[in-house]
C-alpha positions in Angstrom: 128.6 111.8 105.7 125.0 111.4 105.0 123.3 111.2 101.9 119.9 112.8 101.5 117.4 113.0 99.2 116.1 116.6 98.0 112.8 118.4 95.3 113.5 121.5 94.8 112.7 124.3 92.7 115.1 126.2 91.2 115.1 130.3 89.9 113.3 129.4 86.4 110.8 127.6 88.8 111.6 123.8 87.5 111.3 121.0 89.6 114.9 119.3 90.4 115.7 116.2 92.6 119.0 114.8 93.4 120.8 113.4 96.4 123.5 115.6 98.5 125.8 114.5 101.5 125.3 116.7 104.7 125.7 116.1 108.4 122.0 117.0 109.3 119.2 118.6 107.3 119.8 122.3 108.4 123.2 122.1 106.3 121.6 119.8 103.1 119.3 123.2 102.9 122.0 125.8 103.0 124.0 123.9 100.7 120.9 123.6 98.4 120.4 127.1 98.9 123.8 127.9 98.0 122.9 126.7 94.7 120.0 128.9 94.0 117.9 126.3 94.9 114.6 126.1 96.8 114.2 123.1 98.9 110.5 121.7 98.8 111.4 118.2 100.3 114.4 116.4 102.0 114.2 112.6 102.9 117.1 111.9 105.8 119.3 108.8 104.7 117.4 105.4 105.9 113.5 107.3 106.2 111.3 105.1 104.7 110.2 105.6 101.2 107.7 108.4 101.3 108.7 109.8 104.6 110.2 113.2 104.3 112.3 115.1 106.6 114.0 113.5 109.9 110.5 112.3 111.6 107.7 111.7 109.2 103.9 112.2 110.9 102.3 108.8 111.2 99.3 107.7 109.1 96.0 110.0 109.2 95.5 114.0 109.4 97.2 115.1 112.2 95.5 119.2 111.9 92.7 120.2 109.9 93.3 123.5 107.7 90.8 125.7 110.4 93.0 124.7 113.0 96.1 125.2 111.5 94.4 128.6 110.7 94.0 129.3 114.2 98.1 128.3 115.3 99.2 130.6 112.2 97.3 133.4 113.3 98.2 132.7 117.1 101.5 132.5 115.9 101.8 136.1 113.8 100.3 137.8 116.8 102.7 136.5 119.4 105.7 137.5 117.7 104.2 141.0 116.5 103.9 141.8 120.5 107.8 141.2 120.3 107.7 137.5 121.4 111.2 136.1 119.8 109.9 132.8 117.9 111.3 130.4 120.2 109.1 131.7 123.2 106.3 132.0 120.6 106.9 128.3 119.8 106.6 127.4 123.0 103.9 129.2 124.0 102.0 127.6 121.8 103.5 124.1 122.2 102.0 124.7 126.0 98.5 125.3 125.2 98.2 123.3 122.3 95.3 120.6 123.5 95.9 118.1 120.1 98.6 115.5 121.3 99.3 114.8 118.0 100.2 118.8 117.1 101.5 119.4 119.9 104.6 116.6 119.6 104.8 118.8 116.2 105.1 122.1 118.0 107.5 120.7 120.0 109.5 119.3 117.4 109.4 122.6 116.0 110.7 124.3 119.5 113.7 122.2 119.5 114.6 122.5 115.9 114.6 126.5 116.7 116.5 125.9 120.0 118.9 124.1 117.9 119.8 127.0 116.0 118.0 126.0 112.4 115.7 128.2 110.7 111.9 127.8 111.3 111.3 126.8 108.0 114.0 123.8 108.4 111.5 122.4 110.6 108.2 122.7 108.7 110.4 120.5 106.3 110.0 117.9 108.5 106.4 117.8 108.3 105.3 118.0 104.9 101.8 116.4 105.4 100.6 119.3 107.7 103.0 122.5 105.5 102.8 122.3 102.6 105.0 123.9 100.3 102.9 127.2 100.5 103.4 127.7 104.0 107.2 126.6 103.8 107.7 128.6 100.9 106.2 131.8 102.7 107.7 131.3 105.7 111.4 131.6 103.9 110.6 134.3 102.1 109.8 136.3 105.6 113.1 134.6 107.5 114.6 136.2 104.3 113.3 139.6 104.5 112.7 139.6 108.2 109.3 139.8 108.4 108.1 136.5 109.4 105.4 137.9 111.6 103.6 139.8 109.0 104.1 136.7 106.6 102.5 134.9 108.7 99.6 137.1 109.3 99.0 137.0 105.5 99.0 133.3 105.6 96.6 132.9 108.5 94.3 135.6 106.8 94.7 133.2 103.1 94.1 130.1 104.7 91.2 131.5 106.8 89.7 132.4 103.1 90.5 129.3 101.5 88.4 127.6 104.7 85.6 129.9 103.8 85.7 129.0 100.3 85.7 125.5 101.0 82.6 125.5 102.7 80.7 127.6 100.2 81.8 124.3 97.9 81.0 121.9 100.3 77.4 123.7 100.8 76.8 123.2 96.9 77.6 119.6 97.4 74.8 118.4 100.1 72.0 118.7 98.1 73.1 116.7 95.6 74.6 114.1 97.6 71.7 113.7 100.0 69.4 113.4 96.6 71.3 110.5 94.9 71.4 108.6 98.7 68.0 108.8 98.9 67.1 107.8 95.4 69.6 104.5 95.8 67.6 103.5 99.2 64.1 104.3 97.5 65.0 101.9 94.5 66.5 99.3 96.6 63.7 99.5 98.6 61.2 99.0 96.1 63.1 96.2 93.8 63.6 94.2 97.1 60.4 94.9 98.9 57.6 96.0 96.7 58.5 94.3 92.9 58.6 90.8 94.5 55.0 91.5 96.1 53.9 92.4 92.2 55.4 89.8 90.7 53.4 87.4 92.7 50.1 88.9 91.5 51.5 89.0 88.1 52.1 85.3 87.7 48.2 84.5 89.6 46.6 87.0 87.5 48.4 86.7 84.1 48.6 82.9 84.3 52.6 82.9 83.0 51.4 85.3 80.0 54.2 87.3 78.6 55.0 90.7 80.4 55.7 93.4 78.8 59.8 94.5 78.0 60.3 97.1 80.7 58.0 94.8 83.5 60.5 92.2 82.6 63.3 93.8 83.0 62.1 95.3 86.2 61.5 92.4 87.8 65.1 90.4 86.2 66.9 93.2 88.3 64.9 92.8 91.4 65.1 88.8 91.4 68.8 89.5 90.9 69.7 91.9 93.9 66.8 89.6 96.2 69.1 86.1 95.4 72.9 87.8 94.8 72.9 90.6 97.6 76.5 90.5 98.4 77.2 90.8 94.4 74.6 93.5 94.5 76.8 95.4 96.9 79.7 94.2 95.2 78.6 95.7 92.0 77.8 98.9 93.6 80.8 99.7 95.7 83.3 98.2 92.5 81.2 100.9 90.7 81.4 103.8 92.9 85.1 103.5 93.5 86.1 102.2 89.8 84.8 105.7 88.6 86.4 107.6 91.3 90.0 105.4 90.3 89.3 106.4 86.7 88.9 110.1 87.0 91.6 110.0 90.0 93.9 109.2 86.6 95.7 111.8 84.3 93.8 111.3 81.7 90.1 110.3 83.6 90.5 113.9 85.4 91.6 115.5 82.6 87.9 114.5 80.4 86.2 115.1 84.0 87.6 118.7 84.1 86.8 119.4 80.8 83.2 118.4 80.8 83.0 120.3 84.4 84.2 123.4 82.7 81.7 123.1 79.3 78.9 122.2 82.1 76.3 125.2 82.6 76.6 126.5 85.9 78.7 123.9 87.2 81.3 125.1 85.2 80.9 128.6 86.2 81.1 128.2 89.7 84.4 125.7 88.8 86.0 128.6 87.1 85.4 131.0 90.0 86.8 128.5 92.5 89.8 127.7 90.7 90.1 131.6 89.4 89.5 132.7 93.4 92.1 130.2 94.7 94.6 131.3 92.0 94.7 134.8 92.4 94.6 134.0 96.2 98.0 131.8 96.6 99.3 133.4 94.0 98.8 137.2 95.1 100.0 135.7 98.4 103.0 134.3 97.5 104.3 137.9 96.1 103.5 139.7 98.1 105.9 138.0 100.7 108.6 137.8 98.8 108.7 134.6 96.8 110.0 135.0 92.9 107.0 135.1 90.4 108.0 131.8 89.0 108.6 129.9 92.1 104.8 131.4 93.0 103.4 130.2 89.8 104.8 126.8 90.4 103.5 126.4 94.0 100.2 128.0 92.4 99.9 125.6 89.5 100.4 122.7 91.6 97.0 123.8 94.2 95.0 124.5 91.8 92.5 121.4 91.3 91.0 121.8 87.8 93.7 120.1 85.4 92.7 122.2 82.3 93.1 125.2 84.4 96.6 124.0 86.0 98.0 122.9 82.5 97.1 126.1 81.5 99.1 128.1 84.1 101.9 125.5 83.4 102.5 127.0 80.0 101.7 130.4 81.3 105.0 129.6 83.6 107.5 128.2 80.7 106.5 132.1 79.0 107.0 133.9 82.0 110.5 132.0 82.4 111.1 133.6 78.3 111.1 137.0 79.6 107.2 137.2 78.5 104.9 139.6 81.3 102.3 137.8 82.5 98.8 138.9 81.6 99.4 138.5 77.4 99.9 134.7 78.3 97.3 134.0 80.6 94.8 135.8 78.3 96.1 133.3 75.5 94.5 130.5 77.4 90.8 131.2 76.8 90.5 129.8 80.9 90.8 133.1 82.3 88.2 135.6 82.2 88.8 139.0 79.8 88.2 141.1 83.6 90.9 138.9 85.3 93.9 139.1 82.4 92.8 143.0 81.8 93.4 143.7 85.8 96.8 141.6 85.8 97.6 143.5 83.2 97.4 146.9 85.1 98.7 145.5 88.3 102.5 144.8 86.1 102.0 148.0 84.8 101.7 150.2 87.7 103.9 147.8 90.1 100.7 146.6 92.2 100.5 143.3 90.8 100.0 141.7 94.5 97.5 143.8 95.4 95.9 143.8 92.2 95.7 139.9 92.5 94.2 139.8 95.9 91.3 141.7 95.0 90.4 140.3 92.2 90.7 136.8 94.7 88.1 138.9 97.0 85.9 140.0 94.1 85.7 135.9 93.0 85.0 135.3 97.4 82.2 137.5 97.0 81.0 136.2 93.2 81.6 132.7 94.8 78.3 133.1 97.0 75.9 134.1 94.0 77.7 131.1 92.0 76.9 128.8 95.3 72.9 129.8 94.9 72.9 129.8 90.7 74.5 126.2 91.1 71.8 125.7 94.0 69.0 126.5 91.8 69.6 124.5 88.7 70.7 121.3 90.5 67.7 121.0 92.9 65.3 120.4 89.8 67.9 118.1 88.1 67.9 116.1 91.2 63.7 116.1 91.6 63.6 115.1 87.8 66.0 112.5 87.7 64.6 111.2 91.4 61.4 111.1 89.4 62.6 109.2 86.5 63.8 106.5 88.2 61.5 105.8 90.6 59.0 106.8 87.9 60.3 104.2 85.8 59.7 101.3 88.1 56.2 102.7 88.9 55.1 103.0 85.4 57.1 99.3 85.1 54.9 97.5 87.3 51.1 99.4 86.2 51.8 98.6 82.9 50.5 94.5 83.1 47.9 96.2 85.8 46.2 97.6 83.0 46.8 94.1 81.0 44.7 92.6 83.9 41.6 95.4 83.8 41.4 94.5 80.0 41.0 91.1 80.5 38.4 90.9 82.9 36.6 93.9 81.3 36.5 91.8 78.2 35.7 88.7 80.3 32.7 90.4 81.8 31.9 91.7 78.2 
């Protein structure tokens, strides 16, 4: 009998692992099941290490989150005109113009045909469902309303897509600033500091520079004779800081400072708060436990400080504690949000009580988008302006050596 390799998460919401013998994967999740355990990955017996589930999905993105959008909501509509799934699957499996997908659909119509639930085989593909989605998707099997789970998934991920962009929007300005300031200096310490230089030395006759003309022109002769170290230096440099604040403890400091940063940490907060209440909202209001959903939450959320927080809001939720007294203990979470969790667990709305606080952050997330707009445009001009400034002022400063000495040669 096979032996395969299982996460799961079980009623208190901790994270177990383990190995369990089963003929195929649809019986390795009842049995799991069985046990009060919800199955997050399964690795079949021989799959190659990081490959879960019987067929893996190849290297690269196989779906973006729009498109998988689109096949959700696609999907929830079919089978809410009374489509049973497996015609819905294929269906969609027949129009479905990505190759790549499609194989996946398909994989997905014969796991159905085969008699296993549909969320059996979005195990398989744990690169394109995440736990979320599989998550969801059980919780509707269970309570039979898989079409309107999947409507409210479509609608979530159709937000999230929307609140990406209002990040990724905040994001150009900045990036397009720092490009062009790298190409404008390298521009001028390859081009235009040699060109001074050679004035320098037939004016100034090998006379001492001054400190910051010196050190100008060290860093241009440097990149003009070692341009592959140049590169070197700069592409080591770009990814060694994104390595560092990639680690525990680099993203931890970088989350913090993002969070204590004017502005910046604002619109963070309102992000992370808006994607919270989102996923979380979602997740019960389709059925999944509270602390199964804070554990799927905690693990989407991308601000550390703000995850470790919810972490601990968890292990008190699992000690019979209600939610909102914890979450207001961690000073990350805004008086308005704990004060409206607070009434949603007292009047038995807490889902709906989450979701529109999630489309009251949406909404706040567009004036955030301009505030952060408006302060980093002038922090970009200014510091544009200091560094090219600072090689301008670099190379005038013998200039004004040179007019001395033939004003006091003429005098």
């Amino acid at each position: 009998m096979p032996n395969y390799r299982y996460t799961a998460i079980d009623s208190s919401g901790r994270q177990k692992s383990g190995k369990i013998d089963a003929n195929s994967e649809s019986e390795a999740t009842h049995k799991l099941s069985t046990q009060g355990l919800m199955v997050t990955g399964l690795t079949a017996p021989g799959a190659g290490k990081g490959k879960k589930g019987g067929k893996g999905l190849g290297i690269g993105k196989v779906i973006g989150t729009e498109a998988l959008a689109v096949f959700t909501r696609q999907m929830a509509t079919l089978l809410q005109a009374g489509l049973p799934l497996l015609r819905s699957l294929e269906v969609m499996a027949r129009q479905e113009k990505n190759a790549r997908f499609k194989e996946v659909v398909l994989g997905l119509v014969e796991n159905v045909r085969s008699g296993n639930n549909f969320s059996d085989g979005l195990q398989r593909y744990p690169k394109i469902f995440d736990r979320l989605f599989i998550n969801m998707v059980k919780a509707g099997e269970a309570g039979g309303v898989l079409e309107v789970v999947l409507s409210r998934l479509a609608r979530f991920m159709e937000k999230s897509v929307k609140t990406n962009k209002k990040i990724k929007s905040a994001m150009v300005y900045p990036a397009v600033v720092v490009t062009v300031a790298v190409v404008i200096v390298a521009l001028l310490m390859i081009l235009v500091v040699p060109s001074f230089q050679k004035i320098f030395n037939d004016m100034l006759k090998g006379a001492k520079l001054p400190g910051l003309t010196q050190v100008v022109i060290n860093i241009s002769q440097f990149m003009q004779h070692n341009i592959i170290a140049t590169v070197a230096i700069v592409f080591f440099g770009f990814f060694g800081i994104r390595f560092i604040v990639r680690t525990k403890i680099g993203k931890q400091i970088l989350d913090r400072v993002i969070l204590k940063t004017p502005k910046v940490g604002d619109f963070s907060r309102k992000a992370n708060i808006a994607r919270f209440t989102r996923t979380f909202g979602t997740l019960m209001s389709s059925g999944v436990p509270i602390l199964q959903a804070l554990t799927i939450t905690r693990d989407i959320i991308e601000n550390s400080v703000i995850a470790k927080a919810l972490e601990r809001v968890h292990d008190r939720v699992r000690d019979g504690e209600p939610l909102a007294a914890p979450l207001e203990q961690q000073k990350v979470f805004p008086t308005m949000v704990t004060s409206m969790i607070d009434v949603g667990e007292e009047t038995g709305e807490l889902p709906e009580m989450l979701n529109r606080i999630a489309d009251n952050y949406d909404e706040d997330l567009d004036n955030a988008v301009a505030g952060l707009t408006s302060i980093i445009e002038p922090v970009m001009i200014v510091f544009l302006a200091v560094v090219v400034g600072t090689i301008v002022i670099a190379l005038f400063l013998p200039i004004i050596e040179i007019i001395k000495k033939l004003s006091n040669a003429k005098g």
